[in-house]
Backbone bond lengths (Angstrom), bond angles and torsions (degrees), N, CA, C in turn:
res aa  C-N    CA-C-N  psi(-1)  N-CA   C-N-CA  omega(-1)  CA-C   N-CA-C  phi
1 X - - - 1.447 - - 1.525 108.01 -
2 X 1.264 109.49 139.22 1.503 116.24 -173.76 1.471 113.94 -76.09
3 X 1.278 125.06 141.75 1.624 119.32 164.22 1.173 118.62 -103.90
4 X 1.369 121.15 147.26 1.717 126.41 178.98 1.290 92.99 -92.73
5 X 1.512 115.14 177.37 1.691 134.42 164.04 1.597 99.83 -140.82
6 X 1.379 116.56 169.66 1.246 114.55 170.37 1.896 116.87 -42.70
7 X 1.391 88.55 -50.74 1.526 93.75 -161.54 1.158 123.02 -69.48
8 X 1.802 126.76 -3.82 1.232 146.11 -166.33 1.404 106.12 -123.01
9 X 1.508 120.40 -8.47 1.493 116.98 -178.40 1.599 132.31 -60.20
10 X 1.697 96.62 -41.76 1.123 109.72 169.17 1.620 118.85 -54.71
11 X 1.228 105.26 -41.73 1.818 96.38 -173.44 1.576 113.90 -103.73
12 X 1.447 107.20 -2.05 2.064 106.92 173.49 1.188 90.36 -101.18
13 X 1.665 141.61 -51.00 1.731 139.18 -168.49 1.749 87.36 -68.36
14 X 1.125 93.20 -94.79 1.779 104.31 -147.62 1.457 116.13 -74.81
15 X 1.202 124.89 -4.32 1.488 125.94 144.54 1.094 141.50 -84.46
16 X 1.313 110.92 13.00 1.908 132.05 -159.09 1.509 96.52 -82.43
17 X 1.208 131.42 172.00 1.378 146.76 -174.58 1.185 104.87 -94.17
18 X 1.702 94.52 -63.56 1.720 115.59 176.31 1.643 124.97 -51.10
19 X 0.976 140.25 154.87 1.508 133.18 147.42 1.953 105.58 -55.66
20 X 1.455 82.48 143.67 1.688 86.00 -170.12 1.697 108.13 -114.06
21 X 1.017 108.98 135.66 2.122 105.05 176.32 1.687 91.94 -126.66
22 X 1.499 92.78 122.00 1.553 133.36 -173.49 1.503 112.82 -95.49
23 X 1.332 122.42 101.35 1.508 118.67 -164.97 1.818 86.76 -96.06
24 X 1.018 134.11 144.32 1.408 142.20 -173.08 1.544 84.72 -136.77
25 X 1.656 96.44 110.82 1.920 108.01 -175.39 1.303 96.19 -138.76
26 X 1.519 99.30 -176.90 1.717 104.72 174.86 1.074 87.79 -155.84
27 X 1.657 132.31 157.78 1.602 143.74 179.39 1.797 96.76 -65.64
28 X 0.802 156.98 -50.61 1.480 174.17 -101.16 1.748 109.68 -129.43
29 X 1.526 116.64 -17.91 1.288 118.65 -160.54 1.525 111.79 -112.42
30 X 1.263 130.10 86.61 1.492 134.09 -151.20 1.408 105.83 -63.56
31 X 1.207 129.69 -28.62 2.001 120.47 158.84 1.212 126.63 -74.76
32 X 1.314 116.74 0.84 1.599 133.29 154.28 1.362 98.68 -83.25
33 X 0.871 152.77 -97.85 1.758 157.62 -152.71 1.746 85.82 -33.78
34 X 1.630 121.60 -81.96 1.332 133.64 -177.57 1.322 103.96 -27.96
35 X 1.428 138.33 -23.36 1.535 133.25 -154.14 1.915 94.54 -117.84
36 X 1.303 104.40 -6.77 1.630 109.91 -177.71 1.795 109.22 -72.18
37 X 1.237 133.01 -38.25 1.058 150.17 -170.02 2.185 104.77 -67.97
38 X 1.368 96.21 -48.46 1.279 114.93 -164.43 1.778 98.39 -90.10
39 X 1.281 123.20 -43.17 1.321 103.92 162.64 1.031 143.05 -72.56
40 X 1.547 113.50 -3.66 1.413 124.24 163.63 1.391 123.10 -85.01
41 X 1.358 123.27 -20.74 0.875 148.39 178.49 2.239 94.23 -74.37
42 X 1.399 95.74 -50.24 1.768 82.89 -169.92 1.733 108.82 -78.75
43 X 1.184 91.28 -19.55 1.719 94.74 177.40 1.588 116.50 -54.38
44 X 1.869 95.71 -54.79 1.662 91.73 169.91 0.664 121.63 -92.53
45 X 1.753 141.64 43.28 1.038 129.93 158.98 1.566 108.10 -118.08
46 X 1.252 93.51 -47.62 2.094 112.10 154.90 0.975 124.16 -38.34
47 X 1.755 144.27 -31.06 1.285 147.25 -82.84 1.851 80.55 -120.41
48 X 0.915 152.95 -5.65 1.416 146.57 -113.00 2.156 82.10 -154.17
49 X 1.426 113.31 -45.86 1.314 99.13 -163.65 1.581 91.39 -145.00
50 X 1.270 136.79 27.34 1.361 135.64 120.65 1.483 122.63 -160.37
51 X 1.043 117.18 147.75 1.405 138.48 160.20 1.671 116.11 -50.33
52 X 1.629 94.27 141.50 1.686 84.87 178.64 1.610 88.91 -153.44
53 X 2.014 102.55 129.64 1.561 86.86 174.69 1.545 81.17 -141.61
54 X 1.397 105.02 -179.36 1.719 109.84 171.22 1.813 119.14 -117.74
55 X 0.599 149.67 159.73 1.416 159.02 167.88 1.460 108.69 -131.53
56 X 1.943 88.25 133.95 1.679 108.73 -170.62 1.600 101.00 -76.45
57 X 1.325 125.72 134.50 1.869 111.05 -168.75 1.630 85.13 -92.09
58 X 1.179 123.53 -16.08 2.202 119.83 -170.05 1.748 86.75 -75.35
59 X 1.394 122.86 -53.07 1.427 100.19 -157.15 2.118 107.50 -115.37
60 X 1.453 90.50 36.69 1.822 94.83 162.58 1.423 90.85 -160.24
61 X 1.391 105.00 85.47 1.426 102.31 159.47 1.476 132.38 -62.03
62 X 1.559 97.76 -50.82 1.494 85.72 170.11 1.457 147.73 -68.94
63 X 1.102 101.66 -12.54 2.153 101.44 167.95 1.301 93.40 -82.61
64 X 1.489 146.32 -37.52 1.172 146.01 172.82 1.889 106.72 -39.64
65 X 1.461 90.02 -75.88 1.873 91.20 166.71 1.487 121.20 -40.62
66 X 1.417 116.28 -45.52 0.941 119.29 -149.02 1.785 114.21 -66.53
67 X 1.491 99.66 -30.99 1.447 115.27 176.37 1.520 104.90 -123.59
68 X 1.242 120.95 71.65 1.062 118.91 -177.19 0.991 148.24 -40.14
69 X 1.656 109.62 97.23 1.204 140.02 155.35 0.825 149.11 -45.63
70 X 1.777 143.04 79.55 1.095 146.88 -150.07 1.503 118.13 -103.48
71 X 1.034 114.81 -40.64 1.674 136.58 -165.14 1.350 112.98 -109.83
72 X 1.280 134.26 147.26 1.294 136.12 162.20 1.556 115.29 -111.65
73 X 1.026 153.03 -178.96 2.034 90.01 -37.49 2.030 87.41 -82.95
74 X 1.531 106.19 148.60 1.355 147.15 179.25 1.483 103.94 -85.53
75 X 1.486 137.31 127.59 1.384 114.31 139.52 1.301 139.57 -105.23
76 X 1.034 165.16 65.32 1.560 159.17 -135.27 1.634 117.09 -82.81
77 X 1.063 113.78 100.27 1.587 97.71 175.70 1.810 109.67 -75.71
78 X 1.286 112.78 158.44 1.634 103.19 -179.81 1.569 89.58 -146.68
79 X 1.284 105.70 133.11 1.554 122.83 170.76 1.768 108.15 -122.05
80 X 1.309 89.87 131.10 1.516 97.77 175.75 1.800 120.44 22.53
81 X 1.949 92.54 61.88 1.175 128.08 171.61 1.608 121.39 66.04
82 X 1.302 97.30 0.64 1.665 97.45 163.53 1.325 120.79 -121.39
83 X 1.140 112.39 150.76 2.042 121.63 160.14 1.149 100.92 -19.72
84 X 1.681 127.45 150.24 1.493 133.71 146.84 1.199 108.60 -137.84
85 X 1.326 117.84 -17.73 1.512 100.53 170.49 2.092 90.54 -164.22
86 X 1.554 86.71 173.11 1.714 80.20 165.15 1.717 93.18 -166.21
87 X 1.502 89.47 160.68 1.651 104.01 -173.20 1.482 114.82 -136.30
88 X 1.322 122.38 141.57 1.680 123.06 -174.96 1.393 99.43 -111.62
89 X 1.342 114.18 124.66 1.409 114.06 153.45 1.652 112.41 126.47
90 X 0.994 126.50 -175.99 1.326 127.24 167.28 1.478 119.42 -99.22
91 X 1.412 105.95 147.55 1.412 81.54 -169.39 1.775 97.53 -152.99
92 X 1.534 136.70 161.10 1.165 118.63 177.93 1.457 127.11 -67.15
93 X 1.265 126.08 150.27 1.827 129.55 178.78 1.783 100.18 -31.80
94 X 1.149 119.49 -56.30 1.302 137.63 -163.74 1.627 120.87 -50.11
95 X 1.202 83.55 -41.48 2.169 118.84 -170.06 1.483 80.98 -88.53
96 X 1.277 144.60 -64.63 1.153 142.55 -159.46 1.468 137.72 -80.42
97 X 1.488 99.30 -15.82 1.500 125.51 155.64 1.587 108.41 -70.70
98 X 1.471 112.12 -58.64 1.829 112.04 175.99 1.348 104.58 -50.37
99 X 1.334 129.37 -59.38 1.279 121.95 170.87 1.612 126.44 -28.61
100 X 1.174 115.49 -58.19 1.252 136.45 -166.04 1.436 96.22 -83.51
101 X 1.012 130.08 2.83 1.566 116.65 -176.32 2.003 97.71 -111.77
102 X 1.061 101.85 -38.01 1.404 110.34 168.52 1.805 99.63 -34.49
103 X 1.388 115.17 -43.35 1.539 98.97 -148.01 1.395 95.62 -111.51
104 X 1.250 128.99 -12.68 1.481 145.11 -159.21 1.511 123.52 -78.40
């Protein structure tokens, strides 16, 4: 799974073709690690009709600020450069596919 940084957000998030799902994690946050297995898993299976990368919130503060980010792990879907939905917490592949289909 790919990672953004601040300085790359603008053109992998909000310039993407695809709809994008934004995991907002930190190395330190044990339902981020638990959610690593399952987003790789939706990436290659997703890979065709969305994008999925994560961003560290300790070392890009500012897109972190920018959409304020409080909680880890965060998800944000973004379609053609804006927010469409967002989700807190960990949650199963299953729960998170229904989710994601809502906005998709």
């Amino acid at each position: 799974m790919a990672e953004v940084t601040d300085a790359d957000f603008g053109a992998e998030v909000l310039g993407a073709d695809l709809p994008v799902l934004v995991e907002f994690t930190a190395d330190w946050c044990p339902p981020c690690r638990q959610m690593g297995p399952v987003l790789t898993a939706l990436a290659a299976e997703e890979g065709e009709r969305l994008k999925v990368v994560q961003l560290d919130v300790d070392t890009n503060p500012e897109t972190t600020n920018a959409y304020k980010v409080l909680s880890m792990p965060t998800f944000m879907v973004f379609r053609a450069g804006e927010p469409v939905k967002s989700m807190v917490g960990a949650r199963p592949k299953r729960r998170l596919l229904a989710e994601l289909d809502e906005v998709l």
